[in-house]
C-alpha positions in Angstrom: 3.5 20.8 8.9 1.3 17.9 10.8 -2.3 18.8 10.8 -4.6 17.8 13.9 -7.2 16.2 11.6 -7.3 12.6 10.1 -9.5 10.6 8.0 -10.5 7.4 9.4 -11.7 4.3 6.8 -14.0 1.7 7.7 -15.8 -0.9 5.7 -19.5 -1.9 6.1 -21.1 -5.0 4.9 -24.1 -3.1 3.1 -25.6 0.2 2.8 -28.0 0.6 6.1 -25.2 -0.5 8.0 -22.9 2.7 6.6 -25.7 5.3 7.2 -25.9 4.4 10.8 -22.4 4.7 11.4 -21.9 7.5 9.5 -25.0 9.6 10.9 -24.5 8.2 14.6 -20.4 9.5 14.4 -21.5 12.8 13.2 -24.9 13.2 15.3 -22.3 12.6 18.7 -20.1 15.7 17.1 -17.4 12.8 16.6 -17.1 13.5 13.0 -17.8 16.8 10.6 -18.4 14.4 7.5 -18.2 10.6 6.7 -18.5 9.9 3.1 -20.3 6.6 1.8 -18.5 5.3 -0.8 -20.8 2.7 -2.4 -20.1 -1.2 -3.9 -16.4 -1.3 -3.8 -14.9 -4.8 -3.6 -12.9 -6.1 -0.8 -10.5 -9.2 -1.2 -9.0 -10.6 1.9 -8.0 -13.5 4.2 -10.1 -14.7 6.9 -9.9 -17.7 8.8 -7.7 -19.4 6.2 -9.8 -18.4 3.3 -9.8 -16.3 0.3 -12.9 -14.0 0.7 -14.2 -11.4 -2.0 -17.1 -9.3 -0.9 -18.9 -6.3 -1.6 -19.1 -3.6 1.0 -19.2 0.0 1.5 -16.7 2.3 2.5 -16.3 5.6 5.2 -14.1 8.0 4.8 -14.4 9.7 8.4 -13.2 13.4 8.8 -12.4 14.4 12.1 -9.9 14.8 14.9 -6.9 13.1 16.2 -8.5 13.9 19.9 -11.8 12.1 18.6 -10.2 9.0 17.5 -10.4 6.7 20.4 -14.0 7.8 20.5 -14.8 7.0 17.3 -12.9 3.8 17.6 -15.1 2.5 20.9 -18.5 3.8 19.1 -18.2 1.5 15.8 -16.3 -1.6 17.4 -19.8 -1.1 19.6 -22.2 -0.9 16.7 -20.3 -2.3 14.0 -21.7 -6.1 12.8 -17.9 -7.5 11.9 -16.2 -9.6 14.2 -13.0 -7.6 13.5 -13.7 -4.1 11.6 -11.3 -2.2 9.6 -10.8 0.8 11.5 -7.9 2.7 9.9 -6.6 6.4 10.4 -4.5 8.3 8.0 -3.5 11.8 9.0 -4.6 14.6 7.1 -1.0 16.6 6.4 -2.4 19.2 4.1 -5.7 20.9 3.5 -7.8 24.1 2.0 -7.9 25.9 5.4 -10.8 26.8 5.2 -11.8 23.5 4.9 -10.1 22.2 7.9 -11.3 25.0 9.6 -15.1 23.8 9.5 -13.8 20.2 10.2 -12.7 22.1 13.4 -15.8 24.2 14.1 -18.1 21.1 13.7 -16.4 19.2 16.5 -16.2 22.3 18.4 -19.9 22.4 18.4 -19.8 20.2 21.7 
C-alpha cells in the first residue's frame, strides 16, 4: 500500500544553516518535522575533485503534494550551488503517526 507521505533528505554545510531550513519548512506548514542529524561526513565528486566534508543532515517529513514546495523554498535559501534534495516515499508507518504528519500540514 503507497502512503501519501515522504521523507525528503538534504545536507547543510553547518548547523545555523539546518535550523533555518528546518524551522522555515515547518513555520510555512511545509513540513510536520525535520530532524537535524548532526556531523555526519559526506564524500563526493565535485568539479573533478574528491571532496570529504562535514555537514548536517534533514530528514523532512511531509507530503508528496508539498514537495515541489519544499523543493523551490531550500534551492531559494539553501547556500550550495547544487543541494541534495532527495525524496524517499514513506510506504509504511504507525498510523497514528502519519496521521499527525497529516494534521500538521492540514493546519493551512
Amino acid at each position: 500500500m503507497s502512503s501519501t507521505f515522504e521523507i525528503i533528505l538534504c545536507t547543510c554545510p553547518d548547523k545555523d544553516t539546518a535550523k533555518k531550513l528546518a524551522h522555515l519548512l515547518v513555520t510555512k506548514q511545509l513540513a510536520a518535522c525535520v530532524n537535524i542529524l548532526p556531523s555526519i561526513t559526506s564524500v563526493y565528486s565535485w568539479e573533478g575533485k574528491i571532496e570529504s566534508v562535514q555537514e548536517h543532515l534533514l530528514l523532512i517529513k511531509s507530503s508528496k503534494a508539498n514537495y515541489q514546495a519544499i523543493e523551490t523554498t531550500l534551492f531559494k535559501h539553501h547556500p550550495y550551488e547544487v543541494p541534495e534534495i532527495i525524496a524517499v516515499p514513506i510506504e509504511r508507518g504507525l498510523p497514528e503517526y502519519l496521521d499527525w504528519i497529516d494534521t500538521c500540514l492540514s493546519l493551512k
